[in-house]
C-alpha positions in Angstrom: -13.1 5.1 -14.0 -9.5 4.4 -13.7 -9.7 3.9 -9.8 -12.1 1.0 -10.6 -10.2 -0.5 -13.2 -7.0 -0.4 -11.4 -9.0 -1.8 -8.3 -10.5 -4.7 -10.8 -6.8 -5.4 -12.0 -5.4 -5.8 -8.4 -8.4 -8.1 -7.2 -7.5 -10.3 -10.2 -4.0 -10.5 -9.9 -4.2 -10.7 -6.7 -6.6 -13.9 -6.9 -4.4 -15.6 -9.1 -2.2 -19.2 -7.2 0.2 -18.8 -9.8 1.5 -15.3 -7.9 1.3 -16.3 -4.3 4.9 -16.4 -3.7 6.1 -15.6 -0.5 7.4 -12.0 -0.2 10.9 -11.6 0.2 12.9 -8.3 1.2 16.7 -7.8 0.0 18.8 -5.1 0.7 20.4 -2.7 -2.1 24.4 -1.1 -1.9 23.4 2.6 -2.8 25.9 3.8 -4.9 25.4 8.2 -5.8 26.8 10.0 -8.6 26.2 13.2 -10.8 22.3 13.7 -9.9 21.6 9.7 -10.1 21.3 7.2 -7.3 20.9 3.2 -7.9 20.8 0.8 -6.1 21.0 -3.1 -7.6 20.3 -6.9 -6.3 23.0 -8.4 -8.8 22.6 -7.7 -11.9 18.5 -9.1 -11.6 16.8 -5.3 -10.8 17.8 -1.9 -9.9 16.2 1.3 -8.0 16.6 4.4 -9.2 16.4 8.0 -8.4 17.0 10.4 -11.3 15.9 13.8 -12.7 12.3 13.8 -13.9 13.9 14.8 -17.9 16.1 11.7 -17.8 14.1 9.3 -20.1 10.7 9.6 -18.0 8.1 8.6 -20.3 5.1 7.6 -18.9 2.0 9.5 -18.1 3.3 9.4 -14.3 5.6 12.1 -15.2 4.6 13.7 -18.2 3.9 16.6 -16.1 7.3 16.9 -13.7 8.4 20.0 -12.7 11.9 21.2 -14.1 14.0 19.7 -11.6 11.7 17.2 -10.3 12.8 13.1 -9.9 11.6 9.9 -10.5 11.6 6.6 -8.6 12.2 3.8 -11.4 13.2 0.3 -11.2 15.3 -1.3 -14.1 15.5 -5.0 -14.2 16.8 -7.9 -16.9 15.9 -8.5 -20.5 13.5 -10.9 -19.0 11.9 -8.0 -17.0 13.2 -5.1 -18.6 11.6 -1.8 -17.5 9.0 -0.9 -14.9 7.3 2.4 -14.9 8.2 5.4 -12.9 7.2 7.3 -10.1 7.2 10.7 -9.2 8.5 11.9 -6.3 7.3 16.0 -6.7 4.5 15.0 -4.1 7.1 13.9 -1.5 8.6 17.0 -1.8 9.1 19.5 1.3 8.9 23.2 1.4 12.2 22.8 3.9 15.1 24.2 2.1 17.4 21.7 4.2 15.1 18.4 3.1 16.7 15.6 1.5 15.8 12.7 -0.8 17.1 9.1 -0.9 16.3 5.8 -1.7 15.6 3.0 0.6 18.2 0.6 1.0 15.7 -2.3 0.6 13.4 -3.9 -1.9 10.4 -5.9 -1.6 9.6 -8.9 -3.8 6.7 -10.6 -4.0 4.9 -12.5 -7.1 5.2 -10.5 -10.3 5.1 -7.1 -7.5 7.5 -4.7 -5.9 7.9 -2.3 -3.0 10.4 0.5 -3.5 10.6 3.5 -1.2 11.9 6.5 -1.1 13.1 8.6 1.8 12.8 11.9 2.8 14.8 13.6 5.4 14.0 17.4 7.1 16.5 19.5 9.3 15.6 22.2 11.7 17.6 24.5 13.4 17.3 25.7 17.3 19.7 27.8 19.0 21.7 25.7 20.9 20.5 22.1 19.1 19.0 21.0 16.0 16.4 18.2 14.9 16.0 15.8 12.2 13.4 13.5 10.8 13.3 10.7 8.2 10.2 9.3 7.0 10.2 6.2 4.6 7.2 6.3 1.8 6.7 2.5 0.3 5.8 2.9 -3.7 3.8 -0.5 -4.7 5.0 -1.4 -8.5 2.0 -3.9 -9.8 1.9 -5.3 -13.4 -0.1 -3.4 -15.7 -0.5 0.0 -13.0 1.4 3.0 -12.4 2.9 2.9 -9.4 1.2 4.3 -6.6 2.4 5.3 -2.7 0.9 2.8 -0.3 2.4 4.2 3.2 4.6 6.7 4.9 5.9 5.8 8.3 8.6 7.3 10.7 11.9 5.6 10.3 14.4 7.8 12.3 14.5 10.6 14.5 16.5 12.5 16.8 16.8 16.4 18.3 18.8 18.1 20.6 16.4 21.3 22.6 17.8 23.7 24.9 20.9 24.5 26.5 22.8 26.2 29.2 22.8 29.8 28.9 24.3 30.7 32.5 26.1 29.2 35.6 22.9 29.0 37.2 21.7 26.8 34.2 24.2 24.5 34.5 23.3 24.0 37.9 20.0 23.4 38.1 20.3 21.0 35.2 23.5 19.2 37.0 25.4 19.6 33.9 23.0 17.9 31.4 22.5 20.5 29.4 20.3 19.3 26.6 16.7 17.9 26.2 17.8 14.8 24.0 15.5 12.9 21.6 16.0 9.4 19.7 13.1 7.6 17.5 13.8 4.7 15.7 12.3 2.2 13.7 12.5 -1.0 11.6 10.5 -2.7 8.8 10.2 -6.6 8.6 8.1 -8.9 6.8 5.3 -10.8 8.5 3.6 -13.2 6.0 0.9 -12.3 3.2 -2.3 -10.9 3.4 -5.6 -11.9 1.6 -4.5 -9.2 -1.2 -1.2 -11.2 -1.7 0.4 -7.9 -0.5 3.1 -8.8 2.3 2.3 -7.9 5.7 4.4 -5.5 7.2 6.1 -5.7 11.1 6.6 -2.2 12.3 8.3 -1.8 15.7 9.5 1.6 16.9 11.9 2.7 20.3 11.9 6.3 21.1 14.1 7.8 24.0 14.5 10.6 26.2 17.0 12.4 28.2 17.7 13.2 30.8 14.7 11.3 32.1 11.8 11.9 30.7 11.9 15.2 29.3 8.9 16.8 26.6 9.6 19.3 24.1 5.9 20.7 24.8 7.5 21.4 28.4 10.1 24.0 29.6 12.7 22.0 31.5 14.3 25.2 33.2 10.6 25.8 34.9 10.7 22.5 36.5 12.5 21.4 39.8 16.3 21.0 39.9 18.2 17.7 38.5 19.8 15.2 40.4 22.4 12.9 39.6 20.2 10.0 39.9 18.1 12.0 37.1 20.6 11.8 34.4 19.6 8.8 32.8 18.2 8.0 28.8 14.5 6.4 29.7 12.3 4.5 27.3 8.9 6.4 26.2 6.5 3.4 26.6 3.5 5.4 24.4 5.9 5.5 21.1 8.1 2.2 21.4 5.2 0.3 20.1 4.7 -2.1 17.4 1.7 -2.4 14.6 1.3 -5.1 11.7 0.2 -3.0 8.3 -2.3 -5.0 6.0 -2.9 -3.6 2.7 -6.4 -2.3 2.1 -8.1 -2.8 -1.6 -10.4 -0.3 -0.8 -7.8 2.4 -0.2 -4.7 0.6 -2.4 -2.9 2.1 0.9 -1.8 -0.3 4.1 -3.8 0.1 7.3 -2.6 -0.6 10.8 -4.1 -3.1 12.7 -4.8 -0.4 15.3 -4.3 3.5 15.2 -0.8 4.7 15.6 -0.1 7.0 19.0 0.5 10.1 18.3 4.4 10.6 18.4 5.3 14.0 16.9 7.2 14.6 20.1 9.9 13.2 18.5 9.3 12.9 14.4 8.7 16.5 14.3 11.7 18.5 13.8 
Protein backbone atom coordinates (compact mmCIF):
# COMPACT_ATOMS: atom_id res chain seq x y z
CA UNK A 1 0.00 0.00 0.00
CA UNK A 2 2.70 2.51 0.63
CA UNK A 3 4.56 1.61 -2.65
CA UNK A 4 1.41 2.60 -4.49
CA UNK A 5 0.89 5.70 -2.79
CA UNK A 6 4.31 6.84 -3.00
CA UNK A 7 4.11 5.86 -6.77
CA UNK A 8 0.66 7.91 -7.05
CA UNK A 9 2.49 10.98 -5.28
CA UNK A 10 5.54 10.91 -7.73
CA UNK A 11 3.19 10.58 -10.96
CA UNK A 12 1.38 13.76 -9.64
CA UNK A 13 4.17 15.71 -8.80
CA UNK A 14 5.80 14.84 -11.35
CA UNK A 15 2.87 15.97 -13.87
CA UNK A 16 2.65 19.17 -12.43
CA UNK A 17 4.27 22.53 -15.11
CA UNK A 18 4.66 24.41 -12.14
CA UNK A 19 7.86 21.98 -11.14
CA UNK A 20 9.53 21.50 -14.49
CA UNK A 21 12.45 23.42 -13.77
CA UNK A 22 15.50 22.50 -15.32
CA UNK A 23 17.88 20.44 -13.09
CA UNK A 24 20.83 21.92 -11.94
CA UNK A 25 24.00 20.26 -10.14
CA UNK A 26 26.24 22.43 -7.71
CA UNK A 27 29.08 21.34 -5.98
CA UNK A 28 29.45 21.30 -2.00
CA UNK A 29 33.05 22.36 0.19
CA UNK A 30 33.03 19.24 2.59
CA UNK A 31 33.99 20.44 5.66
CA UNK A 32 34.56 17.13 8.68
CA UNK A 33 34.60 17.45 12.26
CA UNK A 34 33.86 15.31 15.54
CA UNK A 35 31.66 12.44 13.82
CA UNK A 36 29.65 15.15 11.47
CA UNK A 37 30.28 15.92 7.87
CA UNK A 38 28.37 18.97 5.91
CA UNK A 39 28.59 20.21 3.16
CA UNK A 40 26.57 23.69 2.09
CA UNK A 41 25.60 25.78 -1.25
CA UNK A 42 25.69 29.21 0.74
CA UNK A 43 23.79 29.42 3.31
CA UNK A 44 20.47 28.10 0.96
CA UNK A 45 20.89 23.98 1.95
CA UNK A 46 23.26 21.69 3.44
CA UNK A 47 24.16 17.71 3.31
CA UNK A 48 24.79 16.00 6.08
CA UNK A 49 26.27 12.93 7.44
CA UNK A 50 25.82 12.33 11.19
CA UNK A 51 25.24 9.63 13.81
CA UNK A 52 21.85 7.90 13.44
CA UNK A 53 21.04 9.33 17.59
CA UNK A 54 21.78 12.87 16.57
CA UNK A 55 18.18 14.26 16.20
CA UNK A 56 16.94 11.44 13.66
CA UNK A 57 13.36 11.46 13.89
CA UNK A 58 11.57 10.05 11.22
CA UNK A 59 10.40 6.56 10.72
CA UNK A 60 13.45 6.20 8.28
CA UNK A 61 15.58 5.78 11.19
CA UNK A 62 13.60 4.89 14.04
CA UNK A 63 15.24 1.63 13.91
CA UNK A 64 19.25 2.62 13.39
CA UNK A 65 21.69 0.62 14.75
CA UNK A 66 23.86 2.08 17.72
CA UNK A 67 26.41 3.66 15.68
CA UNK A 68 24.61 3.85 12.45
CA UNK A 69 24.34 7.49 10.26
CA UNK A 70 22.05 9.43 8.50
CA UNK A 71 22.12 11.30 5.16
CA UNK A 72 19.99 14.65 5.92
CA UNK A 73 19.70 17.79 4.16
CA UNK A 74 19.12 21.12 6.13
CA UNK A 75 18.03 24.15 4.18
CA UNK A 76 16.50 27.88 5.01
CA UNK A 77 13.52 28.91 7.07
CA UNK A 78 11.88 28.97 3.72
CA UNK A 79 12.75 25.21 3.30
CA UNK A 80 13.70 24.18 6.61
CA UNK A 81 14.21 20.41 7.16
CA UNK A 82 14.09 17.44 4.78
CA UNK A 83 13.87 14.01 6.06
CA UNK A 84 16.67 11.65 6.62
CA UNK A 85 18.18 8.70 5.20
CA UNK A 86 19.74 5.86 6.48
CA UNK A 87 22.88 4.79 5.43
CA UNK A 88 23.04 1.13 7.57
CA UNK A 89 22.12 -0.54 4.21
CA UNK A 90 25.25 1.00 2.44
CA UNK A 91 27.12 -0.46 4.97
CA UNK A 92 30.14 -2.97 4.22
CA UNK A 93 31.30 -6.01 6.15
CA UNK A 94 35.05 -4.59 5.14
CA UNK A 95 36.60 -3.41 8.25
CA UNK A 96 38.76 -0.87 6.11
CA UNK A 97 35.29 0.67 4.25
CA UNK A 98 34.73 4.18 4.41
CA UNK A 99 31.74 6.56 4.17
CA UNK A 100 31.52 10.15 2.72
CA UNK A 101 29.35 12.43 1.11
CA UNK A 102 29.26 13.39 -2.43
CA UNK A 103 30.67 16.58 -3.14
CA UNK A 104 27.66 17.53 -5.34
CA UNK A 105 23.94 18.23 -5.13
CA UNK A 106 21.19 17.91 -7.52
CA UNK A 107 18.40 20.41 -7.84
CA UNK A 108 15.60 20.13 -9.62
CA UNK A 109 11.84 21.52 -8.99
CA UNK A 110 10.82 21.13 -5.37
CA UNK A 111 13.47 17.61 -5.59
CA UNK A 112 16.93 16.73 -4.63
CA UNK A 113 19.70 14.19 -5.27
CA UNK A 114 22.20 13.66 -2.54
CA UNK A 115 24.63 10.79 -2.44
CA UNK A 116 26.67 9.16 -0.37
CA UNK A 117 29.87 7.34 -0.99
CA UNK A 118 31.27 4.36 0.05
CA UNK A 119 34.92 3.43 -0.27
CA UNK A 120 36.52 -0.41 0.29
CA UNK A 121 40.30 -1.30 0.73
CA UNK A 122 41.88 -4.64 0.16
CA UNK A 123 45.12 -5.69 0.82
CA UNK A 124 47.58 -8.07 -1.51
CA UNK A 125 51.06 -8.80 -0.81
CA UNK A 126 52.91 -6.69 -2.71
CA UNK A 127 49.81 -4.08 -3.79
CA UNK A 128 46.56 -3.09 -2.67
CA UNK A 129 43.09 -2.11 -4.29
CA UNK A 130 40.38 0.31 -3.74
CA UNK A 131 36.94 1.02 -4.90
CA UNK A 132 34.48 3.90 -4.54
CA UNK A 133 30.94 3.54 -5.45
CA UNK A 134 28.54 6.65 -5.43
CA UNK A 135 24.76 5.81 -4.28
CA UNK A 136 22.21 8.84 -5.48
CA UNK A 137 19.44 9.27 -2.58
CA UNK A 138 16.22 11.02 -4.38
CA UNK A 139 14.59 13.59 -1.63
CA UNK A 140 10.85 14.19 -3.04
CA UNK A 141 8.21 16.29 -1.21
CA UNK A 142 5.97 14.43 0.89
CA UNK A 143 8.37 10.79 0.60
CA UNK A 144 11.09 9.40 2.50
CA UNK A 145 13.98 9.38 0.72
CA UNK A 146 14.76 6.53 -1.17
CA UNK A 147 18.25 5.22 -3.14
CA UNK A 148 17.67 5.50 -6.83
CA UNK A 149 21.34 4.19 -8.17
CA UNK A 150 24.76 3.05 -7.26
CA UNK A 151 27.36 3.37 -9.88
CA UNK A 152 31.27 3.06 -9.92
CA UNK A 153 32.96 6.31 -9.50
CA UNK A 154 36.71 5.45 -8.83
CA UNK A 155 38.97 2.64 -8.93
CA UNK A 156 42.44 1.68 -8.94
CA UNK A 157 44.80 -1.60 -7.75
CA UNK A 158 48.13 -2.45 -7.80
CA UNK A 159 48.55 -6.86 -8.32
CA UNK A 160 51.73 -8.60 -8.22
CA UNK A 161 55.21 -7.93 -7.92
CA UNK A 162 58.76 -8.99 -8.33
CA UNK A 163 59.67 -11.63 -6.09
CA UNK A 164 63.27 -12.60 -7.76
CA UNK A 165 65.89 -11.41 -10.38
CA UNK A 166 64.35 -13.58 -12.77
CA UNK A 167 60.99 -11.69 -12.19
CA UNK A 168 62.31 -8.63 -12.82
CA UNK A 169 63.44 -9.81 -15.97
CA UNK A 170 60.87 -11.29 -17.61
CA UNK A 171 58.69 -8.34 -16.63
CA UNK A 172 61.51 -5.75 -17.96
CA UNK A 173 61.26 -4.01 -14.73
CA UNK A 174 57.49 -3.27 -14.60
CA UNK A 175 56.81 -4.90 -11.83
CA UNK A 176 53.09 -4.41 -11.11
CA UNK A 177 49.74 -5.23 -12.84
CA UNK A 178 48.37 -1.60 -12.58
CA UNK A 179 44.61 -0.67 -12.64
CA UNK A 180 42.69 2.80 -13.00
CA UNK A 181 38.67 3.20 -13.40
CA UNK A 182 37.28 6.37 -13.37
CA UNK A 183 34.14 8.05 -13.79
CA UNK A 184 32.07 11.23 -13.97
CA UNK A 185 28.35 12.25 -13.46
CA UNK A 186 26.79 15.17 -15.66
CA UNK A 187 23.40 16.19 -16.32
CA UNK A 188 21.71 15.61 -19.63
CA UNK A 189 18.21 17.14 -19.72
CA UNK A 190 14.83 15.81 -17.99
CA UNK A 191 13.03 12.85 -18.46
CA UNK A 192 9.19 12.36 -18.79
CA UNK A 193 9.23 11.81 -14.80
CA UNK A 194 10.78 15.40 -14.39
CA UNK A 195 13.75 13.37 -12.90
CA UNK A 196 17.14 14.70 -14.62
CA UNK A 197 18.76 12.51 -16.96
CA UNK A 198 21.98 11.38 -15.98
CA UNK A 199 25.43 11.34 -18.43
CA UNK A 200 27.67 8.63 -17.17
CA UNK A 201 31.03 8.23 -18.95
CA UNK A 202 33.73 5.96 -17.55
CA UNK A 203 37.86 5.40 -18.68
CA UNK A 204 39.45 2.37 -17.19
CA UNK A 205 43.31 1.60 -17.81
CA UNK A 206 45.79 -0.99 -17.69
CA UNK A 207 49.35 -1.52 -17.40
CA UNK A 208 51.67 -2.63 -18.64
CA UNK A 209 49.56 -3.21 -21.68
CA UNK A 210 46.77 -4.90 -21.26
CA UNK A 211 47.09 -6.94 -18.33
CA UNK A 212 43.79 -9.04 -16.38
CA UNK A 213 43.64 -9.74 -12.85
CA UNK A 214 41.83 -13.15 -13.88
CA UNK A 215 45.23 -13.85 -15.66
CA UNK A 216 48.73 -14.71 -14.23
CA UNK A 217 51.18 -12.29 -15.94
CA UNK A 218 54.38 -14.32 -14.81
CA UNK A 219 52.81 -17.47 -16.95
CA UNK A 220 52.72 -15.40 -20.06
CA UNK A 221 55.58 -14.59 -22.52
CA UNK A 222 58.41 -12.11 -21.57
CA UNK A 223 58.00 -8.12 -21.69
CA UNK A 224 59.46 -5.85 -24.03
CA UNK A 225 60.20 -2.42 -23.84
CA UNK A 226 57.76 -1.57 -26.44
CA UNK A 227 55.25 -3.41 -23.92
CA UNK A 228 55.48 -0.93 -21.16
CA UNK A 229 52.81 1.25 -21.97
CA UNK A 230 49.13 2.30 -19.89
CA UNK A 231 46.39 1.10 -22.71
CA UNK A 232 42.78 2.06 -22.69
CA UNK A 233 40.22 -0.95 -21.99
CA UNK A 234 37.71 -0.15 -24.81
CA UNK A 235 34.82 -2.76 -22.99
CA UNK A 236 34.77 -0.42 -19.66
CA UNK A 237 35.50 3.24 -21.04
CA UNK A 238 31.91 3.45 -22.11
CA UNK A 239 29.18 5.84 -21.59
CA UNK A 240 25.22 5.17 -20.66
CA UNK A 241 22.39 7.95 -20.15
CA UNK A 242 20.26 6.83 -16.81
CA UNK A 243 16.46 7.60 -17.00
CA UNK A 244 14.55 7.26 -14.04
CA UNK A 245 11.96 4.42 -14.06
CA UNK A 246 8.42 4.98 -12.06
CA UNK A 247 7.94 1.60 -12.03
CA UNK A 248 11.17 0.76 -10.07
CA UNK A 249 11.58 4.64 -8.33
CA UNK A 250 15.31 3.46 -9.40
CA UNK A 251 17.25 4.94 -12.81
CA UNK A 252 17.70 2.45 -15.61
CA UNK A 253 20.44 2.61 -18.24
CA UNK A 254 19.61 3.04 -21.68
CA UNK A 255 21.44 -0.19 -22.27
CA UNK A 256 22.97 -2.85 -19.86
CA UNK A 257 26.20 -1.92 -18.28
CA UNK A 258 29.47 -4.28 -19.29
CA UNK A 259 30.55 -6.09 -16.79
CA UNK A 260 33.72 -4.27 -15.27
CA UNK A 261 34.63 -5.89 -11.92
CA UNK A 262 38.03 -6.26 -13.37
CA UNK A 263 38.66 -3.20 -12.03
CA UNK A 264 35.72 -1.99 -9.29
CA UNK A 265 36.46 -5.02 -7.42
CA UNK A 266 39.00 -4.70 -4.86
Amino acid sequence: MFRLISLIMLMLWSASPALATLPRMNSLVIKSEAGLTRACIRNELCAEIVPAQAGCESEVCASGEAGGKVLSLTGTQRNPVYSSYRLAELASPNEDASLQLWPKLIRFGDGILAGAETKLHNMYSGGGASSTTLHLIAFLPGQAPFRVLSIPQHASALIRACFSEQNMKQRAGACHDEYHFDASLILAGTSAAKMPVLRYRSKATTFPGPVSRYKDSLAGRALRKRDIITVTDPQCSYQRLYRFDLATRTYVANKPEPDCSNYTMP
